[in-house]
C-alpha positions in Angstrom: 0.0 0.0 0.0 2.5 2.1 1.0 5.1 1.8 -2.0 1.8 2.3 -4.7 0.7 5.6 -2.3 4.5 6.8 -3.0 4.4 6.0 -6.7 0.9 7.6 -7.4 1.5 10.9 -5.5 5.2 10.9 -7.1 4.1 10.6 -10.9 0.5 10.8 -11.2 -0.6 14.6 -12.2 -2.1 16.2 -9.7 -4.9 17.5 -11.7 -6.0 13.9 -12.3 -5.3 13.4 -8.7 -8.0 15.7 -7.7 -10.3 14.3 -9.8 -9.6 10.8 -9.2 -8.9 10.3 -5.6 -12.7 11.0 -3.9 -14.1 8.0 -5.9 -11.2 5.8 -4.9 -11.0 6.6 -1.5 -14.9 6.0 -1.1 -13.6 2.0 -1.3 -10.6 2.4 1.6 -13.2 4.1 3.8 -15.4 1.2 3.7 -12.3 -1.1 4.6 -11.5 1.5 7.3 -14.3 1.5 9.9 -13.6 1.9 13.3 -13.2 4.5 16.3 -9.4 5.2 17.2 -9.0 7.9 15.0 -11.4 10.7 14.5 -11.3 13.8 11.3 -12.4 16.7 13.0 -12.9 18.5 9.2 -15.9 15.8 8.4 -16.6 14.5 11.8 -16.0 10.3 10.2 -14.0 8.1 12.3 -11.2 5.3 11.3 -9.5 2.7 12.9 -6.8 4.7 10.9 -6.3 6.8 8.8 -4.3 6.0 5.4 -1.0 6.6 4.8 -0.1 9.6 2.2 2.9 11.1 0.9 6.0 10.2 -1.0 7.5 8.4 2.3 3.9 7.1 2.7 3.4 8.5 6.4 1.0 6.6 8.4 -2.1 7.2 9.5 -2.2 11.0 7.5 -5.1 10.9 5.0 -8.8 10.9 5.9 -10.6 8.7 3.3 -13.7 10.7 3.6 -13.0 14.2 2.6 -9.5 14.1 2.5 -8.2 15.7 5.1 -4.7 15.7 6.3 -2.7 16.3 9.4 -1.9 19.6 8.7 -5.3 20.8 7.3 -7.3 19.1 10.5 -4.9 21.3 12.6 -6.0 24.3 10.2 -9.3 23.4 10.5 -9.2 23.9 14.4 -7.2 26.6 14.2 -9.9 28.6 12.2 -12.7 27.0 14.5 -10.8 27.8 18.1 -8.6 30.9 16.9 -10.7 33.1 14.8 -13.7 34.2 13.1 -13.7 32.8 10.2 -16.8 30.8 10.7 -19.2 33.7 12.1 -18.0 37.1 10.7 -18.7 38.3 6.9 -15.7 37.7 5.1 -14.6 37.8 1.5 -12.2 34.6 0.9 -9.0 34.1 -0.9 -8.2 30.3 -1.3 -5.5 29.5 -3.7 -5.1 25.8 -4.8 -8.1 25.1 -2.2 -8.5 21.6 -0.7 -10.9 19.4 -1.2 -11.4 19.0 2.0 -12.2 22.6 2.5 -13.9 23.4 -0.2 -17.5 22.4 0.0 -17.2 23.3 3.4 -16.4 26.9 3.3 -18.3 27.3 0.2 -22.0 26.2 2.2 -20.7 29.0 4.8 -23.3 32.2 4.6 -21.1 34.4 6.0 -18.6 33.7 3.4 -18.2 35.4 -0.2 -15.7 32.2 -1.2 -13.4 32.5 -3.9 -11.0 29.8 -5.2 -8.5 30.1 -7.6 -5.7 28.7 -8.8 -3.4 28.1 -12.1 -4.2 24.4 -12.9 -6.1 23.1 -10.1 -9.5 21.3 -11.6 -11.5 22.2 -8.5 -10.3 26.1 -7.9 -13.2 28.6 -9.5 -10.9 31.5 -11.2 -7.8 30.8 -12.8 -5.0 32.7 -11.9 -1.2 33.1 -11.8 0.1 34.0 -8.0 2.4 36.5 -9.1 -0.3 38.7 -10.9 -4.0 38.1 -9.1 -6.6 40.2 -10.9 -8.0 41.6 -8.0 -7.5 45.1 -7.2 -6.1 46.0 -3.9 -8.1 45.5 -0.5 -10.2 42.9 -2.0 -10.2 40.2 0.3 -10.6 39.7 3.9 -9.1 36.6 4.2 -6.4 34.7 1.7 -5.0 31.2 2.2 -2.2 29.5 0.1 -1.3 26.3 1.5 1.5 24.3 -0.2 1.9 26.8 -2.8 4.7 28.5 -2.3 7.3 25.8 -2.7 6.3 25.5 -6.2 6.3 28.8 -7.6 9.1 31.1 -9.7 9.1 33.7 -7.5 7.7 33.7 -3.6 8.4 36.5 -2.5 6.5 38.5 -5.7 3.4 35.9 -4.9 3.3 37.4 -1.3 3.9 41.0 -2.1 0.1 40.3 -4.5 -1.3 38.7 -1.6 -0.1 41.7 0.8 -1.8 44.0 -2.1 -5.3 41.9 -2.1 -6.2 41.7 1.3 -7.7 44.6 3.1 -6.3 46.6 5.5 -7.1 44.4 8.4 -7.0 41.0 6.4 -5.2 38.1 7.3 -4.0 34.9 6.1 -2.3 31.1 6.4 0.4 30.4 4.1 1.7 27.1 4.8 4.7 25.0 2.9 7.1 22.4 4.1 9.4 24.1 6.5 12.3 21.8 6.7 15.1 21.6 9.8 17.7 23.8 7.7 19.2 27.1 8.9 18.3 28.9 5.1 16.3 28.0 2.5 17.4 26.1 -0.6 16.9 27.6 -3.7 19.0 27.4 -7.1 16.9 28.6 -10.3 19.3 26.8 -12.7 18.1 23.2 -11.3 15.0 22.2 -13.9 15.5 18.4 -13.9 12.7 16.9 -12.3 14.8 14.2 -10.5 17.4 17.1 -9.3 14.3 18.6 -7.8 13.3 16.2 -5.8 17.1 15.1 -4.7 17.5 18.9 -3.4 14.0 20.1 -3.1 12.2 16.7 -1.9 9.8 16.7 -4.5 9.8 16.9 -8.4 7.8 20.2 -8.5 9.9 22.0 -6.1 11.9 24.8 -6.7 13.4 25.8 -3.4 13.4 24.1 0.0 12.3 26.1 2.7 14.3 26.8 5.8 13.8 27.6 9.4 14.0 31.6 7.8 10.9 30.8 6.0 9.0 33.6 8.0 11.9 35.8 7.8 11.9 35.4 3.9 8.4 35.9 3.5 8.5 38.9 5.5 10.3 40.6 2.8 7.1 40.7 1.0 5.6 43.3 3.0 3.4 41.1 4.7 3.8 40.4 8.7 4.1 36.9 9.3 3.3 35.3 12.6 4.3 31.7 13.6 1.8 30.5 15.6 2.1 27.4 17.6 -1.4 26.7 18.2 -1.3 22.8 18.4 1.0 23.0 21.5 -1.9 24.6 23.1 -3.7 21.2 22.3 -4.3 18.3 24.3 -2.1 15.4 23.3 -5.4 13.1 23.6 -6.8 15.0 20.6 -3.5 15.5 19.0 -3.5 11.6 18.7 -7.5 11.1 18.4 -7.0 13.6 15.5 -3.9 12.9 14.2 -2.2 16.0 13.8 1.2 16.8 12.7 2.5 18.0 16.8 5.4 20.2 15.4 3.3 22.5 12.6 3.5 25.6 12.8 1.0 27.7 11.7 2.3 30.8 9.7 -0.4 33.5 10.1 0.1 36.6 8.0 -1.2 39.9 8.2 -1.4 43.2 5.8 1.4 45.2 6.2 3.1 48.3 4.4 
């Protein structure tokens, strides 16, 4: 299971992926019943949850909506740590989860907006380093596993810093990795180069412990939030949530 998992996520579009994967992982969730783990995005429980990734990580995927560790942590995050589910916003979501997305689209208070340059399942397609919004459009923007694949990261921030109003906030999340500086080297285009230095075929850089530092350079104020320590470790397991994410909240700034 675990060396097909690899294989799929490794050369498998992710377009097809997206389109794909709900149907299939109607079948695994069947196999799956039990009680030990629980998605706190769709409220289904497991006796585990699957294992996802190119290492194949154990119990990480829901097979219900699809959730993984890091966006069940989100998930609580927005439901213990802000408004997001009782104030009228106007929504940002670039490359939005499938998890998320029926979700925060049956919101009321929501005006929803998902973009996105290939994704099958994002509303508005759109390039990160030029969004065609003006500026102070949005309340809210998230951009989660973006960042890592993009030409320019810093240019992609500055637009989200430009979109969201003058008390609008964010997540931006990517794989923060235990290095002092991010890895990044423009000339590297072979796919299996990429993933030798930047863990995955559609990388372009490797980001460090400076990745709020970097990002700051945007304009953008960057928090790093460390909300699941706040957490008990019963739901930590009971969830199954990543217990060393750290949540990188951003603000508007200059």
């Amino acid at each position: 299971m675990k060396s097909i998992i690899s294989f799929v996520i490794r050369y498998i579009p992710r377009p097809l992926l997206q389109r794909v994967s709900p149907l299939v992982m109607k079948v695994f969730a069947k196999m799956n019943s039990g009680k030990d783990v629980t998605c706190p995005v769709c409220d289904h429980s497991y006796k585990k949850f699957l294992p996802y990734g190119r290492i194949a990580r154990a119990n990480a995927l829901c097979p219900n909506c699809l959730s993984l560790e890091r966006h069940r942590l989100m998930w609580l995050f927005l439901k213990e740590k802000s408004d997001f589910f009782t104030t009228p916003l106007r929504v940002l979501h670039v490359a939005p989860e499938h998890c998320f997305i029926e979700r925060f689209e049956s919101l009321k208070n929501l005006d929803y907006i998902t973009a996105d340059i290939e994704s099958p399942l994002a509303k508005v397609k759109m390039d990160v380093h030029d969004i065609p919004f003006p500026e102070n459009s949005f309340d809210v923007v998230f951009c989660n596993h973006v960042l890592e694949h993009v030409e320019d990261d810093i240019k992609a921030c500055a637009e989200f810093n430009r979109v969201l109003k003058p008390s609008g906030w964010g997540i931006l999340q990517s794989p923060v990795y235990p290095i002092e500086k991010t890895l990044e080297d423009k000339k590297v285009t072979d796919p299996a180069e990429r993933e030798r230095m930047f863990g995955q075929r559609d990388h372009v850089r490797k980001f460090g412990k400076d990745y709020a530092v970097r990002l700051r350079k945007s304009g953008l104020l960057i928090e790093e939030n460390h909300f699941v320590k706040e957490i008990s470790s019963a739901i930590v397991k009971q969830n199954a949530l990543p217990p060393e994410e750290v949540i990188f909240v951003c603000k508007k700034g200059n």
